[in-house]
C-alpha positions in Angstrom: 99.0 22.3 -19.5 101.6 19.4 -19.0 104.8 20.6 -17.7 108.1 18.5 -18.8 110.7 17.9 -16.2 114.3 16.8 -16.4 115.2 16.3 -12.7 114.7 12.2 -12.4 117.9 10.6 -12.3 118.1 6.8 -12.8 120.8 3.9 -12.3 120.5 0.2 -12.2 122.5 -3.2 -11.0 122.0 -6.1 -12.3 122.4 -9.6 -10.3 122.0 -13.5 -11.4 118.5 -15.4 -10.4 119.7 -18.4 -12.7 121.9 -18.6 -15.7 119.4 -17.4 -18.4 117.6 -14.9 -15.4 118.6 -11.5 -14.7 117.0 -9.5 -11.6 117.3 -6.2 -12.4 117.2 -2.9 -9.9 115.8 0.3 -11.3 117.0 3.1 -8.9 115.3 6.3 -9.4 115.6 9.6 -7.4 113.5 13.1 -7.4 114.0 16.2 -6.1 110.8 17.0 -3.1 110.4 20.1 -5.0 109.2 18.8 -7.7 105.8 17.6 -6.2 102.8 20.0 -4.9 102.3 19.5 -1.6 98.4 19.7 0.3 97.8 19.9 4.0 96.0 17.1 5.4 95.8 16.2 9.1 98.3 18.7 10.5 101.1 17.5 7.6 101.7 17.8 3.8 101.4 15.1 1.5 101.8 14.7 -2.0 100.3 11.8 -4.2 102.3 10.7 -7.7 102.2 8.0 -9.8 105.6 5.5 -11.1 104.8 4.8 -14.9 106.9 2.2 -16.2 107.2 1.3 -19.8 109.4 -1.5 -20.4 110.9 -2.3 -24.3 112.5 -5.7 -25.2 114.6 -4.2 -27.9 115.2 -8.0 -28.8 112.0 -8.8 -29.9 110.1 -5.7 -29.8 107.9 -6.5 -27.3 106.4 -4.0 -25.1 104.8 -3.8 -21.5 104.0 -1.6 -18.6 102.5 -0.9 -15.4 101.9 2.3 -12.9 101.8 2.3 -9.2 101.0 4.7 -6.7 103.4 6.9 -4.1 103.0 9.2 -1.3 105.5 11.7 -0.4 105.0 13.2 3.4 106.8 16.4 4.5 106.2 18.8 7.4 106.4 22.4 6.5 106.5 23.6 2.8 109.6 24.8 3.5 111.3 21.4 3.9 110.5 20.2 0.2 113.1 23.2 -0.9 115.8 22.2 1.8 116.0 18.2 1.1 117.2 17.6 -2.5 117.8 14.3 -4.3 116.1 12.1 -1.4 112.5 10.8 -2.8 114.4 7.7 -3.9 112.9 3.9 -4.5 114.1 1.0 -6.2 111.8 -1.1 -9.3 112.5 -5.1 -9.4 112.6 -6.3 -12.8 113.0 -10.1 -13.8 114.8 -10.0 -17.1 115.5 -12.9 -19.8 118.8 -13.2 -20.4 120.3 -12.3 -24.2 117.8 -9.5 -24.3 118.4 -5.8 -24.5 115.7 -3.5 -23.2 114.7 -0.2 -23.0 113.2 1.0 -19.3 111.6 4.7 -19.1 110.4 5.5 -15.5 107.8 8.5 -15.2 106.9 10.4 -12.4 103.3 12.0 -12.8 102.3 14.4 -9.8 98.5 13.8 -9.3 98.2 17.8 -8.9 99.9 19.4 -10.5 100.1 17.2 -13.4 103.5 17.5 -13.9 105.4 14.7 -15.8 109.3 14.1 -15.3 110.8 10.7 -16.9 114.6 9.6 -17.7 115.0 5.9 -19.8 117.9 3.5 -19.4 119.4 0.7 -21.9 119.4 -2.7 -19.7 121.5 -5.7 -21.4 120.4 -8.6 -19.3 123.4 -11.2 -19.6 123.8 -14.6 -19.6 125.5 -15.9 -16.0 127.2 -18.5 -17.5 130.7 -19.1 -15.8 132.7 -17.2 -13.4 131.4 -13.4 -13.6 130.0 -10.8 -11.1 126.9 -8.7 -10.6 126.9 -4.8 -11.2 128.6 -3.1 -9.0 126.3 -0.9 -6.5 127.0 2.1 -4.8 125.9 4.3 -1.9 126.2 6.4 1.2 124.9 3.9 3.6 125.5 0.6 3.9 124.5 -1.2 7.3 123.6 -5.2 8.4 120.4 -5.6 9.1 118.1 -8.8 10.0 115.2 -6.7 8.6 113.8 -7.7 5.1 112.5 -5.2 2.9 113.0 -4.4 -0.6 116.3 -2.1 0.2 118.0 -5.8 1.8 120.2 -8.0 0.0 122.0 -11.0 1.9 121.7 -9.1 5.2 123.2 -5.4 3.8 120.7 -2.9 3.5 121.6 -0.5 0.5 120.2 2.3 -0.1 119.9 3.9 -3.9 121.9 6.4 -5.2 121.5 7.5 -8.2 123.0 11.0 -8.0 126.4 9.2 -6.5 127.5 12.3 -5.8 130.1 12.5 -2.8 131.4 15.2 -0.6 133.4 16.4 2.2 130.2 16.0 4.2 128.5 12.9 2.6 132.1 11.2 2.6 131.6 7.2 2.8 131.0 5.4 -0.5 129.4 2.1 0.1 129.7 -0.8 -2.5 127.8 -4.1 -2.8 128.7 -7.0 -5.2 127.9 -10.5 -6.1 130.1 -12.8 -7.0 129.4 -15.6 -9.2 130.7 -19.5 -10.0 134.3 -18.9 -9.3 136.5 -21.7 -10.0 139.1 -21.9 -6.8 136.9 -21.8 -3.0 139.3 -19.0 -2.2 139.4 -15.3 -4.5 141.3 -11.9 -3.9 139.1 -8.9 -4.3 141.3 -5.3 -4.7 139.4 -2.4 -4.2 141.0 0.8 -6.0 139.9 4.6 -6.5 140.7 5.3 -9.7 140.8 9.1 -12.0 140.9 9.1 -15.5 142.1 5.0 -15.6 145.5 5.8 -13.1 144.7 4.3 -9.9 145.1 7.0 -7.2 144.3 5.6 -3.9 144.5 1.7 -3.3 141.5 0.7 -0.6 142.4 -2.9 -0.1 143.3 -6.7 -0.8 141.1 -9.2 0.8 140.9 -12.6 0.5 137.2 -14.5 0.5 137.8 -18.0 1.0 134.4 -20.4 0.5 133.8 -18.5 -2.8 132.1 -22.0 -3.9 129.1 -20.7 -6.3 128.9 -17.2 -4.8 129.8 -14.8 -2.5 129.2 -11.3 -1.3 131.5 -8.6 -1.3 130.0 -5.1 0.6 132.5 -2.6 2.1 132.8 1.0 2.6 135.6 3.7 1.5 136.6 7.0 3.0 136.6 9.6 0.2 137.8 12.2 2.5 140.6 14.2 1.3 140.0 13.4 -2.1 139.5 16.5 -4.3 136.7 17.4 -6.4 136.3 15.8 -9.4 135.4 12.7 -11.7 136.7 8.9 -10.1 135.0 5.1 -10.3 135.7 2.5 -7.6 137.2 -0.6 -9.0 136.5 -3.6 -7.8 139.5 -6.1 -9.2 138.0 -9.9 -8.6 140.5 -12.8 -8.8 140.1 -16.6 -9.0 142.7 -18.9 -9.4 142.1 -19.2 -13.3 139.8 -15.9 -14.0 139.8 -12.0 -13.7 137.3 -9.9 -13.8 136.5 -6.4 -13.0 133.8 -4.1 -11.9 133.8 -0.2 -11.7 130.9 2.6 -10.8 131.2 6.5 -11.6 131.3 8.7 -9.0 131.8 12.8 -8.2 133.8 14.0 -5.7 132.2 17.6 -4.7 133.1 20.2 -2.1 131.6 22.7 -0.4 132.3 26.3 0.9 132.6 26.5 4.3 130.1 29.4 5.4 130.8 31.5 8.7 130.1 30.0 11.8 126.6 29.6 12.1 124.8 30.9 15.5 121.3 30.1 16.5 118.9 32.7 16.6 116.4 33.8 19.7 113.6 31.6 18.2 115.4 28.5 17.8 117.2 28.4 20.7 113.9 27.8 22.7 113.9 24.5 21.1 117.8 23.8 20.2 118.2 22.9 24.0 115.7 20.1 23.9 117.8 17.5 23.5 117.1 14.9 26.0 115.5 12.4 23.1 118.4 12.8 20.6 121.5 13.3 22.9 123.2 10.3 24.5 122.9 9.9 28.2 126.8 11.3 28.7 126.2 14.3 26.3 122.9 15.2 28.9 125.2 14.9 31.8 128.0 17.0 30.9 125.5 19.7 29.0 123.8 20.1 32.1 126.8 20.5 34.4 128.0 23.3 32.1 127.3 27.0 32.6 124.8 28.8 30.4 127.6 30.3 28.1 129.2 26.9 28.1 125.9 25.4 27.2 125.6 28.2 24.3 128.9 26.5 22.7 127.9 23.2 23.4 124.6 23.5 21.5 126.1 25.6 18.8 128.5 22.5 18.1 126.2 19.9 19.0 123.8 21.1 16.3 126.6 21.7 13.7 127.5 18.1 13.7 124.0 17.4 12.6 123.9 19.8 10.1 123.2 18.4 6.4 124.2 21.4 4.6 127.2 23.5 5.7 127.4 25.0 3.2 124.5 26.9 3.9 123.5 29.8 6.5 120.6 27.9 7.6 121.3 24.4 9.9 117.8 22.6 8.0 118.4 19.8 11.2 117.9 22.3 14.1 115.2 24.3 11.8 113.5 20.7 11.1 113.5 19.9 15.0 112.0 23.0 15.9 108.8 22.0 13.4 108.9 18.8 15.1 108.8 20.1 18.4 106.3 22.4 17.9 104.1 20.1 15.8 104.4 17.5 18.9 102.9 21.0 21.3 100.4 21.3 19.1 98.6 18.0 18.5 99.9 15.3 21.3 99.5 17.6 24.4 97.7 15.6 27.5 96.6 16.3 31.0 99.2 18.7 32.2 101.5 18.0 30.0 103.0 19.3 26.8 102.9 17.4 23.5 106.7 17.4 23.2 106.6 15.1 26.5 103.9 12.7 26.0 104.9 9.7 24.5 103.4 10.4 20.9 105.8 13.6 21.2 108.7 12.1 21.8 108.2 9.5 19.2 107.3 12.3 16.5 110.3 14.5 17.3 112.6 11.7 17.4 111.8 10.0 14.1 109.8 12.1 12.5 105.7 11.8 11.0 104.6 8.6 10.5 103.8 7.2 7.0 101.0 5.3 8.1 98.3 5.9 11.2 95.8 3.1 12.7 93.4 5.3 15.2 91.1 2.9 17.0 88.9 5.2 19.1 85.4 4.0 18.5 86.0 0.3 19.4 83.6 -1.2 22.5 86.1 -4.4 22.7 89.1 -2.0 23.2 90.5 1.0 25.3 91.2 3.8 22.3 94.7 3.5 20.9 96.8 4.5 17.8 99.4 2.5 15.5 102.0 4.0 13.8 104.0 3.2 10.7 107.3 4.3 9.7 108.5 3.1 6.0 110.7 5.3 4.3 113.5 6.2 6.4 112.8 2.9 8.6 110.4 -0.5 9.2 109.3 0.4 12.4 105.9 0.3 14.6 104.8 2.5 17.9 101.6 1.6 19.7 100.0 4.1 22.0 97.0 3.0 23.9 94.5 5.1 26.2 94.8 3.2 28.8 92.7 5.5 31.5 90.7 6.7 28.7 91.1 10.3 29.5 93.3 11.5 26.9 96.4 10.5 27.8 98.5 7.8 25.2 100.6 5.6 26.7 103.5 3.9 24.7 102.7 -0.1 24.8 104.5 -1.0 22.1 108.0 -0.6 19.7 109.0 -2.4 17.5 113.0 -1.2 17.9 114.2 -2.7 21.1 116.1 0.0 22.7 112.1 1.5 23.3 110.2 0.7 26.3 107.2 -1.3 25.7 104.7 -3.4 27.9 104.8 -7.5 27.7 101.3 -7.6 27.8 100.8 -5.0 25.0 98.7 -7.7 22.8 95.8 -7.7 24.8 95.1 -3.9 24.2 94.9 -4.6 20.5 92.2 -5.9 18.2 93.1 -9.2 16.4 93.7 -7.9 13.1 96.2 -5.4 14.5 98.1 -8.1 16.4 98.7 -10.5 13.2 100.1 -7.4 11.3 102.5 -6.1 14.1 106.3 -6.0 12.9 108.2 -8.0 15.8 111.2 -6.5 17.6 
């Protein structure tokens, strides 16, 4: 039997490749719940595919293609607790003076499950002084990594719920800017309810608009009560206005009673040496054991994603990862949670992707890690003594330690596909 969903929320932003070219960004986003989940190598996975059936309503022409995903979770349990964050972005080259039709399906390879949402895309002509779509979301950050989430050096991720709160606060906006007549504009950024303008952000001026500029920013929505707004972006030339504006919700949530942490967890809420900055670690351990009680209780409550709840899913999530670490990376006299696969896993999580070379005569044994989703990032751990024990050679982030020589541990087709620090 095929089971219908309604759960996949899509939004879009469009941006100029030439005058009569649109690129166009899909953004989808579905729940973790809705996917069935198999163990497989100490983890759960979940394989889907992204159908996408694209209509030019101009000419009726039709087209489509699929491609595969992998969702990765640790427990069952954490699919339930993390809503809204299997999220991805579709390119899309449009021609410009079309209107299409764009339906995105999700199909879960086991349970068979189907959940799709459509869109109407205008792609425009960019003729003149005008403006991309205005994109929103709750993190914005430079970055000199390219990936698919990277525009002009601001990584953005999608948000299709855009869905604020007291907790999830900071609304991030990106927008392109487009053949503007003077080299200097003013852009005025404005919260607005119901068309009145309650909160004005700012008035910046961009000089060297020239043929196109960025404009990426962030607003503090805290203190704003619940309810229905859109961000206005007010763009002025020396001849032109224009203006751009995304929908938002404001939410709230109810504060539960102070949340203490149980027998079980506080094993493991203490563990904090790979998460905590080195001046948290110092004063934590010069406290006494009640004053170390408070300090974890509010060191984990900052990093609690749900407040609302009587659960902190962070501390709960570390535990797993902790345990997990025990469990599968434990070496010569030493717990997983402090070899150097264990402090990797607890800090960032599973990998997405794992290299094992153990059966190589040219090479000491060694694993590659692969970290997409939250991050582009790469850990190589090689056994150096070949009895078990994984060293770290390799990261790379460039706050981790790693070893100068780390090439000559790897096989040559390893090397060439290494993301640099």
């Amino acid at each position: 039997m095929i089971i219908i969903l309604l759960s996949l929320l899509l939004d879009f932003a469009r941006f100029k490749i030439s005058n009569d070219t649109t690129f166009c960004e899909i953004y989808w986003s579905e729940p973790y719940s809705v996917f069935q989940y198999v163990k497989k190598e100490g983890r759960f996975e979940s394989h889907f595919d992204v159908d996408i059936f694209i209509t030019n309503l101009s000419n009726k022409k039709q087209f489509s293609y699929s491609f595969p995903k992998v969702s990765y979770i640790t427990s069952p349990g954490e699919a339930k607790n993390r809503e809204m964050e299997a999220v991805d972005l579709i390119p899309l080259f449009l021609t410009s003076g079309s209107d299409y039709r764009i339906t995105i399906a999700i199909v879960d390879s086991i349970s068979k499950k189907i959940d799709s949402s459509s869109v109407l895309v205008r792609s425009p002509f960019w003729n003149g002084f005008t403006a991309s779509d205005l994109q929103i979301s709750h993190t914005l950050h430079t970055t000199e990594r390219k990936n698919k989430f990277t525009k002009n050096s601001y990584m953005l991720m999608p948000f299709p719920e855009r869905k604020f709160d007291q907790r999830r606060y900071l609304l991030a906006y990106y927008l392109e800017v487009y053949n503007a007549v003077s080299d200097t504009i003013i852009v005025s950024v404005d919260i607005a309810s119901k068309d009145k303008v309650i909160q004005h952000i700012s008035n910046d001026k961009y000089p060297n608009a020239g043929e196109g500029i960025v404009v990426a920013g962030g607003v503090n929505l805290r203190g704003i009560p619940e309810g229905q707004y859109k961000i206005v972006l007010s763009v002025i030339d020396s001849k032109n206005k224009l203006k751009r504006t995304k929908d938002f919700k404001m939410g709230g949530y109810a504060i539960a009673q102070r949340k203490r942490i149980s027998p079980e967890l506080s094993r493991y809420a203490s563990f904090i040496d790979y998460i905590a900055t080195p001046q948290e670690i110092s004063y934590y351990n010069a406290l006494s054991d009640s004053g170390k009680k408070a300090f974890l209780e509010k060191f984990w409550a900052k990093r609690d994603p749900n407040p609302a709840t009587y659960k902190n899913e962070a501390l709960e999530e570390f535990m797993r990862r902790i345990k997990y670490a025990d469990e599968n990376f434990s070496e010569i006299g030493k717990k997983g949670r402090y070899s150097d696969r264990g402090r990797i896993y607890i800090k960032y999580g599973p990998p997405n992707e794992v290299i094992e070379r153990s059966l190589e005569l040219s090479t000491h044994p060694y694993f590659i890690w692969y970290y997409s989703s939250s991050m582009q990032a790469e850990f190589i751990f090689v056994d150096i003594n070949e009895n078990g024990t994984y060293e770290q050679v390799y990261s790379s982030i460039k706050n981790e330690p790693y070893d100068p020589m780390w090439q000559q541990y790897l096989l040559p087709e390893d090397t060439r596909r290494t993301i640099k620090r």
